[in-house]
N, C-alpha and C positions, 0 to 999 in steps of 0.2 A: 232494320235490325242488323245484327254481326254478320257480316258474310267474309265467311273465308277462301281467299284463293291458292288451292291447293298445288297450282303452278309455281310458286315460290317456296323454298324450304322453311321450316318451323326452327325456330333459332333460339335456343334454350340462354335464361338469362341466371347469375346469381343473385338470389333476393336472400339479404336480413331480414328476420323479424324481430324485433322489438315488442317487447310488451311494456307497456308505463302502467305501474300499480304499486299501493303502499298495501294491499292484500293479497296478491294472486302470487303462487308459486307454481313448480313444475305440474305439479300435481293436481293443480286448480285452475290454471289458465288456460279455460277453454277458446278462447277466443282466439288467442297464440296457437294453439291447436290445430285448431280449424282454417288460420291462412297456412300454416305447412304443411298439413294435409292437403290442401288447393292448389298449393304452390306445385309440389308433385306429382298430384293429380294431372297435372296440365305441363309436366315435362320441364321444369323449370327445377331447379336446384337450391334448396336451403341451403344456403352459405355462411349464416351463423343465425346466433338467435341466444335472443336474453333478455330478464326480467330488469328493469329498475327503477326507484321508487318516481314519487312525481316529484321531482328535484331539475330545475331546469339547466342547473351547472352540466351536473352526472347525464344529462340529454345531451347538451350540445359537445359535450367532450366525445360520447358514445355516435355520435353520427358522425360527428367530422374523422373520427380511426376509421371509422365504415368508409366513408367516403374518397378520403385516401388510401382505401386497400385497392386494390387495382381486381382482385378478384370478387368485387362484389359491386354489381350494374343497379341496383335497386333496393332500399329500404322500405320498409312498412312495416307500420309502428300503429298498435292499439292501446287505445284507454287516455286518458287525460286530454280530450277533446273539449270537453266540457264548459262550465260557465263558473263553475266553484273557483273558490281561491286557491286550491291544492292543483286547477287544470291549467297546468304549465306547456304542455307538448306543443300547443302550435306555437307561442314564443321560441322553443327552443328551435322547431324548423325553418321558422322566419329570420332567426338567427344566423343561418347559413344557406340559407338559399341565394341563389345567383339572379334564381326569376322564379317566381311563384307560378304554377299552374292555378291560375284562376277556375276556369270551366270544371275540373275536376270537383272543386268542393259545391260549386253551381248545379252541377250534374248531380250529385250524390244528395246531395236537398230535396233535389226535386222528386229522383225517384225514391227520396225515404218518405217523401211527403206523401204519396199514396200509400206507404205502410203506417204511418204512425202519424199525420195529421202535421199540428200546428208545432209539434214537441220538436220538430227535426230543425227550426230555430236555434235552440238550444246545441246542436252541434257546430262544432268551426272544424271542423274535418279540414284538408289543405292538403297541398301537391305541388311541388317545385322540382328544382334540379339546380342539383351542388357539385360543383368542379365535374361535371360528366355523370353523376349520381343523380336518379331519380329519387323522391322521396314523396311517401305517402302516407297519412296521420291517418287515425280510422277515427272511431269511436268505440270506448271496450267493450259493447255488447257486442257477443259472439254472431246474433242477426245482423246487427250493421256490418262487420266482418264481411259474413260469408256474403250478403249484397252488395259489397261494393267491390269487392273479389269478382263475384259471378256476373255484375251488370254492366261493369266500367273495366276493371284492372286485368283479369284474366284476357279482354280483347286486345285494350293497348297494349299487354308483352306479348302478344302474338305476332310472330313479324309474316303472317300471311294473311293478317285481317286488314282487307280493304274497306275507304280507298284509301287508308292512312293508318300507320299505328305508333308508338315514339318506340319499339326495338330500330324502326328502319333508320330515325333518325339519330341514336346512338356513337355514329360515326363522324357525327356533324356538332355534337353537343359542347366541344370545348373550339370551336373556330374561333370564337371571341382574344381566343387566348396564343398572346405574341408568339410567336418558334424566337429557341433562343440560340438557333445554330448559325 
């Protein structure tokens, strides 16, 4: 299970949230709620956050501004996971990802699989990292949220959760990439 070592400082990260929905507003996305509430919870800093339809253009335009703002380390984005024709979100992350976090949507399977059975199929949830940005799709029910918040995502931004969590390796994330001095 998570063990924290409280020898190392706790290292606040800025996460967007994203909501993907052709019905949810300020006023109704609870699921958008409930990772900013988490996000806070856990000393981490909302750095923006907004609603946009399941439109795969309006996605991949909305994460790459994210990903080139230099003050925002981590996206997560609920709703348009799904299998429907309208569930665009992981194209659009796949669209801009450098390297997919495989184990992420592996992991979040597995433990949805003891809450909801055979239906957790049915999710393509994903996790990659874009020019130095993490990026994580949910699923828009507010329970898949807060479980993948609570059982995966809240440990990896911990930069004191051993023996490994990706804040520590944040510093190393664009090595790929030439120095142009």
């Amino acid at each position: 299970m998570p063990k924290i070592d409280d020898r190392f400082p706790f290292l606040p990260v800025n996460i967007a949230v994203l909501t993907v929905s052709d019905t949810r507003t300020a006023e109704n996305d609870t699921s958008g709620d409930t990772l900013a509430q988490r996000i806070v919870e856990a000393g981490h800093k909302v750095a923006a956050r907004t609603i946009l339809p399941d439109d795969k253009d309006k996605l991949v335009a909305q994460l790459n501004a994210w990903i080139d703002n230099p003050e925002i380390d981590v996206v997560i984005s609920t709703g348009g996971t799904g299998v429907t024709g309208r569930d665009v979100t992981p194209e659009a992350f796949h669209a801009v990802y450098d390297k997919e976090i495989v184990g992420f949507g592996e992991l979040f399977r597995q433990l949805s699989y003891a809450k909801i059975g055979t239906s957790t199929i049915q999710s393509r949830a994903t996790a990659g990292v874009a020019r130095g940005t993490y990026l994580f799709a949910l699923p828009g029910s507010t329970s898949a949220c807060r479980e993948a918040w609570d059982d995966i995502i809240v440990w990896q931004l911990d930069s004191r959760h051993k023996p490994c969590n990706l804040v520590e390796l944040m510093p190393r994330l664009m090595e790929h990439v030439k120095s142009t001095e």
